[in-house]
N, C-alpha and C positions, 0 to 999 in steps of 0.2 A: 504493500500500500504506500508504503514511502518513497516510491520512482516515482508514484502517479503524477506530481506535477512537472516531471522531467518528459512524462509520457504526452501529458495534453501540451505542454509546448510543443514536443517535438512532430504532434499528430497537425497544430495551430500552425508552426511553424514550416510543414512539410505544403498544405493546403496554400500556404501564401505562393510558396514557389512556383509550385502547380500552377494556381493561377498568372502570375507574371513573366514565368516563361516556359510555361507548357510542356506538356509528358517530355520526359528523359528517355533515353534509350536502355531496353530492359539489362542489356551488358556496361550499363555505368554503372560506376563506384557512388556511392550514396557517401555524403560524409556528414556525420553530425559531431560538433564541438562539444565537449562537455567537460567538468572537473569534480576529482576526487571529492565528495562532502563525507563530512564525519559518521554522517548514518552508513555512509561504502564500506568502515572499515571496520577491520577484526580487531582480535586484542592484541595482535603482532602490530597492530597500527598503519597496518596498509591494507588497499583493497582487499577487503574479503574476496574468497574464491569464488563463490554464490552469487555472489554482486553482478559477475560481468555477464552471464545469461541475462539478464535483467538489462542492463546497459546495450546490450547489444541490441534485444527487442527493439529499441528505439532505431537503430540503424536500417532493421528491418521493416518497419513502419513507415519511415522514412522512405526507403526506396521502392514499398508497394504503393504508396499515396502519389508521388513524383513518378513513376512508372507509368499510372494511370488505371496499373493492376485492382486498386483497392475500391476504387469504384465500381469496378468492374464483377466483383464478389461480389458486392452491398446487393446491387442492382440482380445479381442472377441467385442469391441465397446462398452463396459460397464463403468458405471461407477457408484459411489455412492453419495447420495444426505441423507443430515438432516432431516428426517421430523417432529421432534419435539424432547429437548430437555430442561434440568431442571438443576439447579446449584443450590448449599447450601453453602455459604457459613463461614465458622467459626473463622477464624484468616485472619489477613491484610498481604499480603505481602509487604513490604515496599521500597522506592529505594535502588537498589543493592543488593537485597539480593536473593542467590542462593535459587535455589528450582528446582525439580522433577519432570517432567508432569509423570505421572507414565497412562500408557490403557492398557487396556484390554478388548476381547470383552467375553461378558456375556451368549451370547446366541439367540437364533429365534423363532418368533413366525412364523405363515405362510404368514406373507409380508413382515416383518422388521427383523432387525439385530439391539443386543442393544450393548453397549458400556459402558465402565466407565471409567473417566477420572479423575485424582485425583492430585490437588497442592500440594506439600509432603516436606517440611522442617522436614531434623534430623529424618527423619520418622515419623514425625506427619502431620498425612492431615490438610491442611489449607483452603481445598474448596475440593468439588467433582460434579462431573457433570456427568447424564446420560441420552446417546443417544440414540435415535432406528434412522434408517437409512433404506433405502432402496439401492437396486441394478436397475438401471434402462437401458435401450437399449439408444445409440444414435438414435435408430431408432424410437422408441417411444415401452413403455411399461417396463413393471417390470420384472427381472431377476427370476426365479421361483429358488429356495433352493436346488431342487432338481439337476437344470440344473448348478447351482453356482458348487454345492458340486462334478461333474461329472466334470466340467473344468478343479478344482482345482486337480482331482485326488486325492482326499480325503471322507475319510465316514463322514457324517453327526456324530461327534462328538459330538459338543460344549455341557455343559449340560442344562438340562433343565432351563429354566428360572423360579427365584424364584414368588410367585404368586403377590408378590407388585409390580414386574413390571410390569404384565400382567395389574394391577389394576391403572396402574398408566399410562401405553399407552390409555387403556379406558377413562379414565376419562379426559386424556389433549388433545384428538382426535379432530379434527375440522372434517365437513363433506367434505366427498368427491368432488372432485375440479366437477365430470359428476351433483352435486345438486347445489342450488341457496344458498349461504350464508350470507344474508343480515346483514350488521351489525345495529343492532336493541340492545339497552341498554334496562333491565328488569328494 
């Protein structure tokens, strides 16, 4: 609850752009400015770990509003959902120090949508995180790519995804929510 008013500027602040100079291209880098506040951090005194999904959200927000994507759900009952994602992180960001959410989206396989989201001081990454995501119906069920790409009035662009993601959505996969997934330690 304590991003929320990082959320509604950055949702206020996406809509302005929008309006004054018109959808971005779905392969730009989205960048949203932001700084460490004292609710981000842990008791080590720098950004909690927790924090930067939460931070990053905004990056994502930012680049479905600016894209034109987000309208585009409102309008057809859609919307998007996390289904598994991975952070790395390399340097602390510390209280009050300026930094970058810098996204992008990466590309599709034929369920998901990935994403890269990158903490960026002076232009050096300080953490990165990638998502795949899905498009899902209010009604129930998953947005097909093809039916995505026809709403937006755009071609199936984005490029191919490099093969570590592909290796790397396999391997962090849980099973399908229609199977039994008992948790059972080896």
């Amino acid at each position: 609850m304590n991003v929320i008013w990082r959320t509604l500027l950055t949702i206020w602040r996406a809509k302005v752009l929008l309006r004054r100079g018109g959808r971005i291209d779905p392969v730009s880098i989205g960048r949203v400015r932001l700084r460490t506040m004292p609710t981000d951090l842990d008791l080590l005194g720098h950004m909690n770990n927790g924090r930067y999904a939460s931070l990053f959200d905004l990056g994502r927000f930012d680049l479905l509003i600016r894209t034109g994507i987000w309208d585009v759900l409102n309008a057809k009952g859609w919307y998007a959902v996390v289904a598994s994602e991975t952070i790395t992180f390399r340097k602390s960001l510390e209280l009050w120090q300026r930094f970058t959410v810098e996204s992008r989206l990466l590309g599709h396989d034929d369920r998901s949508v990935y994403m890269m989201h990158r903490a960026v001081v002076g232009g050096e990454v300080y953490a990165e995180m990638i998502v795949r995501a899905r498009f899902l119906r209010r009604t129930g069920g998953i947005v097909p790519h093809d039916e995505l790409f026809e709403a937006l009035h755009r071609p199936d662009d984005l490029p191919p995804l490099a093969p570590w993601i592909s290796e790397w959505a396999a391997g962090s996969a849980l099973p399908s929510t229609r199977v039994s997934a008992p948790s059972v330690w080896g």
